[in-house]
N, CA, C and O of each residue as an XYZ file, in Angstrom:
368
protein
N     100.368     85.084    102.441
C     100.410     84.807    101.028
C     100.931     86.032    100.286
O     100.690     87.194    100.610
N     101.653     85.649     99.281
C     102.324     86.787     98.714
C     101.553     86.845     97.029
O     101.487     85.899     96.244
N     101.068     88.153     96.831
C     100.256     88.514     96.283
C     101.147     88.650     94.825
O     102.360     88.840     94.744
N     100.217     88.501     93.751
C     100.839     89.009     92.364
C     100.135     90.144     91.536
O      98.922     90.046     91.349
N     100.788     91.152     91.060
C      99.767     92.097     90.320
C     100.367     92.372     88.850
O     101.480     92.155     88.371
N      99.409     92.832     88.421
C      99.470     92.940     86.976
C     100.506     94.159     86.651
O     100.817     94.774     87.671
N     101.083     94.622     85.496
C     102.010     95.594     85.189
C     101.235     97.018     85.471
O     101.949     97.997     85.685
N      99.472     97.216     85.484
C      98.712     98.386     85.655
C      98.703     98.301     87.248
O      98.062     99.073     87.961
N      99.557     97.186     87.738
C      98.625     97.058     89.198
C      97.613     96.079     89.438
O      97.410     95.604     90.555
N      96.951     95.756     88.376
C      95.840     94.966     89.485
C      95.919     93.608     89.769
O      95.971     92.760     88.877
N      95.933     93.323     91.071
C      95.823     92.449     91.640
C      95.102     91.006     91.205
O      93.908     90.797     90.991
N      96.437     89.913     91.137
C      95.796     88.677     90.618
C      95.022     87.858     91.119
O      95.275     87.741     92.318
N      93.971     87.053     90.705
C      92.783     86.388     91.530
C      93.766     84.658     91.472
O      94.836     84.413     90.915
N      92.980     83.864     92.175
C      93.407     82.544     91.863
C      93.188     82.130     89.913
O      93.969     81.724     89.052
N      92.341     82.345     89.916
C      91.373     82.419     88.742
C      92.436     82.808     87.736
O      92.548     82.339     86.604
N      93.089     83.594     88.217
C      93.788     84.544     86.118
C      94.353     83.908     86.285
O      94.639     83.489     85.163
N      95.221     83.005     87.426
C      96.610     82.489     87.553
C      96.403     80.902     86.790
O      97.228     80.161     86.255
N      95.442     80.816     86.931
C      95.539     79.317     86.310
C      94.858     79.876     85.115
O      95.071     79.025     84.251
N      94.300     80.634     84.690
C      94.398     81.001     83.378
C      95.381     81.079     82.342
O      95.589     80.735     81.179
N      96.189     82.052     83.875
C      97.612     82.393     82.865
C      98.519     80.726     82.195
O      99.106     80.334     81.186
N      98.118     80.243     83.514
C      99.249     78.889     83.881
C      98.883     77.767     82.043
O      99.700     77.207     81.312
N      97.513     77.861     81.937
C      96.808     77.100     81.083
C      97.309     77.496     79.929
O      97.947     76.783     79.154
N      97.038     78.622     79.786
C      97.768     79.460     78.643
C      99.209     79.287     77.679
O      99.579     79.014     76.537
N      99.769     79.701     79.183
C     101.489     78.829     78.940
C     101.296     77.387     78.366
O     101.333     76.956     77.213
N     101.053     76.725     79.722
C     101.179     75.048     79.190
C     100.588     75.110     77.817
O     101.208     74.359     77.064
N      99.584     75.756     77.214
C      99.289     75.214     75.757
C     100.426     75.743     74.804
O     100.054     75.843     73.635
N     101.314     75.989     74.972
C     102.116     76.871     73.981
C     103.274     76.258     74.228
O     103.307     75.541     75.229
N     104.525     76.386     73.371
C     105.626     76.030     73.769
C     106.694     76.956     74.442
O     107.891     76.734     74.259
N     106.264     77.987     75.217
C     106.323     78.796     76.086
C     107.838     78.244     76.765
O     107.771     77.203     77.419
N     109.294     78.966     76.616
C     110.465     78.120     77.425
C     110.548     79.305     78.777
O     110.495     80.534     78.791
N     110.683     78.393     79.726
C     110.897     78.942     80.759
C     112.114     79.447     81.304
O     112.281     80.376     82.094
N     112.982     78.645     80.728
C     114.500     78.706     81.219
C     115.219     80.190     80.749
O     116.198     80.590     81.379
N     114.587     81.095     79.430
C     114.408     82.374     79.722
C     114.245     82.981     79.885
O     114.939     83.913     79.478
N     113.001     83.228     80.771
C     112.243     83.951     81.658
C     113.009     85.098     82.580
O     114.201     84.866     82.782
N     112.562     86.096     83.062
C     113.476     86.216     83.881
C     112.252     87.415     84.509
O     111.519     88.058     83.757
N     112.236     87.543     86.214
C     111.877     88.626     86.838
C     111.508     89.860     86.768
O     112.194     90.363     85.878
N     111.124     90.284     87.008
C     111.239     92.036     86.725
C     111.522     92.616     88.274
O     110.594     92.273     89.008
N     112.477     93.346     88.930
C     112.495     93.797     90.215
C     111.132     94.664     90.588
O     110.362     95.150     89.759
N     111.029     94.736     91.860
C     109.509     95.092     92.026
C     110.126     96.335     92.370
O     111.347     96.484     92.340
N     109.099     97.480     92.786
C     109.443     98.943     93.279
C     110.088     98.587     95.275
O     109.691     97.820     96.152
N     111.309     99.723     95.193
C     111.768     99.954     96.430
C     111.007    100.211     97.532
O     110.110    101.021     97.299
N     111.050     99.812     98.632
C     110.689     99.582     99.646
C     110.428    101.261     99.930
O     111.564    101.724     99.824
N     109.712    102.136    100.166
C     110.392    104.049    100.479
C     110.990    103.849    102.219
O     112.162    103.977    102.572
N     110.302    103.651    102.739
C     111.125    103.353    104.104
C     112.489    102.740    104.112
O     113.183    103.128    105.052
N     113.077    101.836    103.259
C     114.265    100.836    103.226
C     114.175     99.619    103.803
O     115.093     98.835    103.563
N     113.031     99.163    104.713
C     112.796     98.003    105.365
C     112.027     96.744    104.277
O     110.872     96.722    103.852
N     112.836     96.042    104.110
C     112.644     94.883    103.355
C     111.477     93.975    103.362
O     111.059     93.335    102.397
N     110.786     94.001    105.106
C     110.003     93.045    105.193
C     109.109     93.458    105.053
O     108.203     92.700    104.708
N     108.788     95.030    105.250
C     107.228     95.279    104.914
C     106.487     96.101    103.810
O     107.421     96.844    103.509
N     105.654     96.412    103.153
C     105.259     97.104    102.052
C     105.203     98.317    102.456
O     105.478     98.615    103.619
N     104.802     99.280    101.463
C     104.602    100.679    101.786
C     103.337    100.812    101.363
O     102.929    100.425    100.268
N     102.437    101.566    102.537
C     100.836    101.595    102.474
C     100.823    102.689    101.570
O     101.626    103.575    101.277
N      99.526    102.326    101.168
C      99.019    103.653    100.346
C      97.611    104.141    101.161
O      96.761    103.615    101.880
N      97.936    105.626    100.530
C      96.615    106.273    101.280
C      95.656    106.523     99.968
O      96.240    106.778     98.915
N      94.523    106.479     99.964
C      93.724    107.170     98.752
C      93.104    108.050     98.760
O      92.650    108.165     99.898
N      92.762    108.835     98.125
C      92.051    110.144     98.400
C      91.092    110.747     97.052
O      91.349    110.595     95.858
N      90.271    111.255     97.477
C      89.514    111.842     96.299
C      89.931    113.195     96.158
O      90.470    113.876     97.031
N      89.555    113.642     94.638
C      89.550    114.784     94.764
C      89.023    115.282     93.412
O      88.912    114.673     92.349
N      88.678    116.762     93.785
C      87.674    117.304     92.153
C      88.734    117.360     90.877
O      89.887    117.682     91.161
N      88.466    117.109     89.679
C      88.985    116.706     88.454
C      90.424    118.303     88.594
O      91.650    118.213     88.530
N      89.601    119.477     88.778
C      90.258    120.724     88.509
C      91.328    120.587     89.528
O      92.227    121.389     89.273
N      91.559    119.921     90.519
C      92.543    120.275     91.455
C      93.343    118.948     90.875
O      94.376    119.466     90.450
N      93.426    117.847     90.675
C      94.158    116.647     89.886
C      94.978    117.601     88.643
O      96.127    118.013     88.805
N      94.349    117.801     87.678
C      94.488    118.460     86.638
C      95.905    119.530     87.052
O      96.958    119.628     86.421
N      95.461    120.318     88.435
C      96.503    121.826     88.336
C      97.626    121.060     89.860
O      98.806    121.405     89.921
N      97.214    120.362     90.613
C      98.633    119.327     90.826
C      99.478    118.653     89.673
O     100.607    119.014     89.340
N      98.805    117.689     89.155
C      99.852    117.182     87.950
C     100.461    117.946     87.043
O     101.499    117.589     86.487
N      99.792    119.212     86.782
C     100.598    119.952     85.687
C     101.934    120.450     86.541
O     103.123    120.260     86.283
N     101.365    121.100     87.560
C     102.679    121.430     88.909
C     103.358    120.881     88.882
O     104.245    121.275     88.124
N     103.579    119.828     89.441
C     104.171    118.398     89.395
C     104.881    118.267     88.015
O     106.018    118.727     87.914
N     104.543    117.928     87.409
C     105.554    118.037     85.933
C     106.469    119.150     86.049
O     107.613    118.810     86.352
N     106.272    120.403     85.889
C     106.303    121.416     85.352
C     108.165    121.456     86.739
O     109.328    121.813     86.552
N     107.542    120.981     87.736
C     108.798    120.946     88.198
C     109.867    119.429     88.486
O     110.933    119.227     89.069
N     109.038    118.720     87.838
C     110.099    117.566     87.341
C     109.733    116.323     88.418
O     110.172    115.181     88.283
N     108.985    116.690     89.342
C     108.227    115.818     90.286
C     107.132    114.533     90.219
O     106.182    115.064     89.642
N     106.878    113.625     90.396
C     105.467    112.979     90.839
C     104.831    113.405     91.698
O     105.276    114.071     92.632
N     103.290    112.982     91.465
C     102.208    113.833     91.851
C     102.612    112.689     93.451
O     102.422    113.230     94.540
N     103.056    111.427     93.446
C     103.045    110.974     94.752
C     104.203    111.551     95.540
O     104.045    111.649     96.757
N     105.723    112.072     94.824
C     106.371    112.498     95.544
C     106.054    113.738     96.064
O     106.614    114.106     97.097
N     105.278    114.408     95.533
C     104.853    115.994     96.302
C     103.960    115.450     96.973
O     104.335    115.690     98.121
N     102.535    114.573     97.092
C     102.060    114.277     98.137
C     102.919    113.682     99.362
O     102.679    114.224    100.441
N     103.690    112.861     99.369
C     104.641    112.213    100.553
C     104.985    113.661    101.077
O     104.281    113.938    102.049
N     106.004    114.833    100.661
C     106.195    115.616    101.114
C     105.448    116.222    101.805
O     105.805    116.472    102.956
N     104.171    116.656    101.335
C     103.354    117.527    101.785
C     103.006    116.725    103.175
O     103.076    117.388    104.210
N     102.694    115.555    103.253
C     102.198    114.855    104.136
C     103.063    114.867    105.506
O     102.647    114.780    106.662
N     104.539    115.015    104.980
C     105.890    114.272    106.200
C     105.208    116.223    106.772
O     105.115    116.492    107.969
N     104.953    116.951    106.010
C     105.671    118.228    106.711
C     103.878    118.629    107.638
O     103.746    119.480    108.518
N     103.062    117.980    107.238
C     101.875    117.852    108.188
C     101.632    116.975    109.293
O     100.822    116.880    110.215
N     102.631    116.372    108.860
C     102.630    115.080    110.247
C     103.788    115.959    111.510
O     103.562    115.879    112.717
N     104.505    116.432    111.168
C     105.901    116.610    111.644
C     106.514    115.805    111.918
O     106.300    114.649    111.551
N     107.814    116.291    112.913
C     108.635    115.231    112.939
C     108.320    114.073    114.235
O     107.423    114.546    114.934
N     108.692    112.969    114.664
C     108.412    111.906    115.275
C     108.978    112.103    116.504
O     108.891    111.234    117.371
């Protein structure tokens, strides 16, 4: 089953969907201009499968002095984690 999520991310239940669906139908809502939004790139390039996420905790002060890092050199806080990660894994 192919999953739907919200623009923050979160993940749709059966439940919102026929919410949503109810919603529409009461309105005169046209469909015929609707249109998609492309989802985010695959980071591997392989089409068929998603890209996992890892999660991690961490204390407020170290979030705080990554993200400023991270900005400060024009980065995401996930693209410096991927890095950090490829160069702890090594190579394959």
């Amino acid at each position: 089953m192919a999953w739907s999520f919200t623009k923050s991310g979160r993940r749709l239940t059966e439940a919102d969907i026929e919410k949503l669906a109810d919603e529409i139908e009461s309105t005169d809502f046209e469909l015929s201009t609707w249109t998609t939004r492309p989802g985010r790139p695959r980071l591997d390039g392989r089409a068929t499968e998603h890209s996992p996420r890892i999660a991690v905790r961490v204390p407020e002060s170290l979030r705080r002095r990554v993200l400023r890092r991270a900005t400060a050199e024009g980065e995401t806080v996930s693209r410096v984690v991927r890095r950090l990660l490829e160069e702890y894994a090594g190579a394959d």
